[in-house]
C-alpha positions in Angstrom: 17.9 -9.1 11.5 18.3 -5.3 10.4 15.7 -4.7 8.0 12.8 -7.2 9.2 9.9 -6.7 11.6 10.0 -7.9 15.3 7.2 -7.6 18.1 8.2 -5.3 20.9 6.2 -4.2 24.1 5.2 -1.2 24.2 5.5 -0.7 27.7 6.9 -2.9 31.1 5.7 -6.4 31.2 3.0 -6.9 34.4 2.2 -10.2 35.4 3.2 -11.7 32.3 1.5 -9.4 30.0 2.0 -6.1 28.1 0.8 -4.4 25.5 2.6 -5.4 22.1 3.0 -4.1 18.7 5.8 -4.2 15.5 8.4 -2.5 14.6 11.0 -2.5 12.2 14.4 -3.2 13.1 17.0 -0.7 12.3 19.7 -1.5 14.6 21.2 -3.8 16.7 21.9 -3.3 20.8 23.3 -5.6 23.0 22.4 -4.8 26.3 23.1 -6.3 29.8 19.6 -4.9 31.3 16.1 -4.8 30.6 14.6 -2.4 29.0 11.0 -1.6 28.4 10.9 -2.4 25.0 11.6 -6.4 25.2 11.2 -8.2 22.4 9.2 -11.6 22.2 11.5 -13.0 19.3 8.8 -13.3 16.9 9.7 -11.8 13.7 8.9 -11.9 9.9 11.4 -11.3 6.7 10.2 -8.3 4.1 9.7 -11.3 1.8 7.0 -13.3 4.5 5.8 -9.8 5.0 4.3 -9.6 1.7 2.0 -12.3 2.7 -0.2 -10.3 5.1 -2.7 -12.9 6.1 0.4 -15.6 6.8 2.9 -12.8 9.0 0.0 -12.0 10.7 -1.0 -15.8 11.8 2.8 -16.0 12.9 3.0 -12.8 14.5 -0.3 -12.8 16.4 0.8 -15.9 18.4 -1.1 -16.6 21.5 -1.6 -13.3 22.6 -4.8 -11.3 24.4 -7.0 -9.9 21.7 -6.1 -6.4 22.2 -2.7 -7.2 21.5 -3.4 -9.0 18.2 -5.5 -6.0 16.9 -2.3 -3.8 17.9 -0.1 -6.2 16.0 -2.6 -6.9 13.4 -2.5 -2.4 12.8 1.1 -2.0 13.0 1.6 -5.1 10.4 -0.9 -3.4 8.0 1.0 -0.5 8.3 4.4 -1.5 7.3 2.6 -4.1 5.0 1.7 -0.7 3.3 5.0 0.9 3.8 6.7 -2.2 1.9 4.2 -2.2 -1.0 4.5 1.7 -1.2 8.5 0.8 -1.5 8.3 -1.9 -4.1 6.0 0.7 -6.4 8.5 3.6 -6.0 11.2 1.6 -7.2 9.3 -0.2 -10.2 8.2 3.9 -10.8 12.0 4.9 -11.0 12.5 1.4 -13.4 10.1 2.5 -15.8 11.4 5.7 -16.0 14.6 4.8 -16.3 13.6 2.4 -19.3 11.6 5.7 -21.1 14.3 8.0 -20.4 16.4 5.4 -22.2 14.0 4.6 -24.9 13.9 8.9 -25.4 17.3 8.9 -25.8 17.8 5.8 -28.2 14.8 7.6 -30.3 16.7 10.6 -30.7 19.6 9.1 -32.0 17.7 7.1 -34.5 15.7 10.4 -35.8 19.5 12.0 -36.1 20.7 9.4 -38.4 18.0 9.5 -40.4 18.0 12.4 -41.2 
């Protein structure tokens, strides 16, 4: 579970209803009470995540419309968070390869010479 995206209530459930959004599970506490941040069990893997338009049909359920435009806002968000993620690390790839490549040039122009 740590590591994908659940929807939580944002405050105390009245009549049935609260207002709902996602967040990102980073730990795990078993609890023998309530709190105000119940979870509805609905929740999406980084890898579904990817496909916006396909966690958002998931996630958005049967809800009230405000709470599948708070859903639909938090998703985008760490849609974009996950995206920004995967470009940082192909970033440090790449360099990684050219720092590499630098280095394999250098010794080539050495023995040359």
């Amino acid at each position: 579970m740590i590591g994908n995206y659940i929807t939580v209530s944002t405050r105390e459930y009245i009549n049935g209803h609260a207002p709902l959004t996602v967040g990102k599970v980073k730990k795990i506490n078993i609890s023998s009470h309530r709190g105000s941040n119940w979870t509805r069990n609905q929740f999406v893997t980084p890898e579904h995540l990817l496909d916006f338009r396909g966690a958002y049909n998931y996630l958005k359920h049967d809800y009230l419309s405000y709470n599948r435009f708070a859903i639909w806002v938090a998703l985008r968000y760490w849609h974009n968070e996950l995206k920004r993620t995967q470009i940082r690390k192909k970033q440090r790839q790449i360099r990684r390869i050219r720092w590499n490549l630098k280095k394999i040039a250098k010794k080539a122009t050495k023995k040359s010479q």
